[in-house]
N, C-alpha and C positions, 0 to 999 in steps of 0.2 A: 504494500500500500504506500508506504512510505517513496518507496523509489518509482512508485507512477505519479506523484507529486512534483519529485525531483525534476520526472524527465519532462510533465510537464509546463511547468514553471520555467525549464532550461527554454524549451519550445516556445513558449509564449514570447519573453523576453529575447530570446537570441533572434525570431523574426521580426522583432519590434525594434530592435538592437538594428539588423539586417539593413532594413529598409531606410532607416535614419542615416546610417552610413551610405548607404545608394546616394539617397538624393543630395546631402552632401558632398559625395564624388561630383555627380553630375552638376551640380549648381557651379564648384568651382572649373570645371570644363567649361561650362559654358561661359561664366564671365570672363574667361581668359581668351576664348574665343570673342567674345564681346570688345574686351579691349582690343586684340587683333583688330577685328575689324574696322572699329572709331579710328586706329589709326590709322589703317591704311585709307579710308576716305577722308582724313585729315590731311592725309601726306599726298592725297589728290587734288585735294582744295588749294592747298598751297601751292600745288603744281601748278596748278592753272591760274592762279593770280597771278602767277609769276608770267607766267605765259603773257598774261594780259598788259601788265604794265612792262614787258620788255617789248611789246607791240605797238603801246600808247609810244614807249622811249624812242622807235625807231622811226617813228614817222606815220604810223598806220593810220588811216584815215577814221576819224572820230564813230560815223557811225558803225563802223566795225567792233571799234574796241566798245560802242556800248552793247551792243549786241554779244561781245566773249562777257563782259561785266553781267547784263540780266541773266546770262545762263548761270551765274558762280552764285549770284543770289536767291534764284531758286532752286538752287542744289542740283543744277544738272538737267532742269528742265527748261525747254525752251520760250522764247516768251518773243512775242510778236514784236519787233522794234518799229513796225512802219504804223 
């Protein structure tokens, strides 16, 4: 009687244990993937400012460079300049 308790109480607990630990694993998986990803479209965002004002620096004609400008402000989507 006593050791159908034990095993389970072990049961109960070690699944309850189990699963804590899962989602734990997986939470920090994911926000390490989460940071990946912020930065690598941060380090796209930057890219292409850069693109822009080395554009505006060279000469590019205005309504161009507002045109690469409204796409960095809306994150990559386009937006009607005329």
């Amino acid at each position: 009687m006593l050791l159908y308790l034990i095993v389970g109480a072990v049961l109960i607990f070690g699944c309850s244990l189990g699963v804590v630990v899962g989602y734990m694993w997986r939470d920090r998986i994911s926000r390490a993937r989460r940071t990946r990803y912020l930065a690598e479209r941060n380090r796209d965002d930057t890219q292409k400012a850069g693109y822009a004002s080395r554009a505006i620096a060279s000469g590019v004609d205005r309504q161009t460079a507002d045109v690469v400008g409204a796409k960095l402000e809306d994150g990559g989507q386009t937006k009607n300049a005329l």
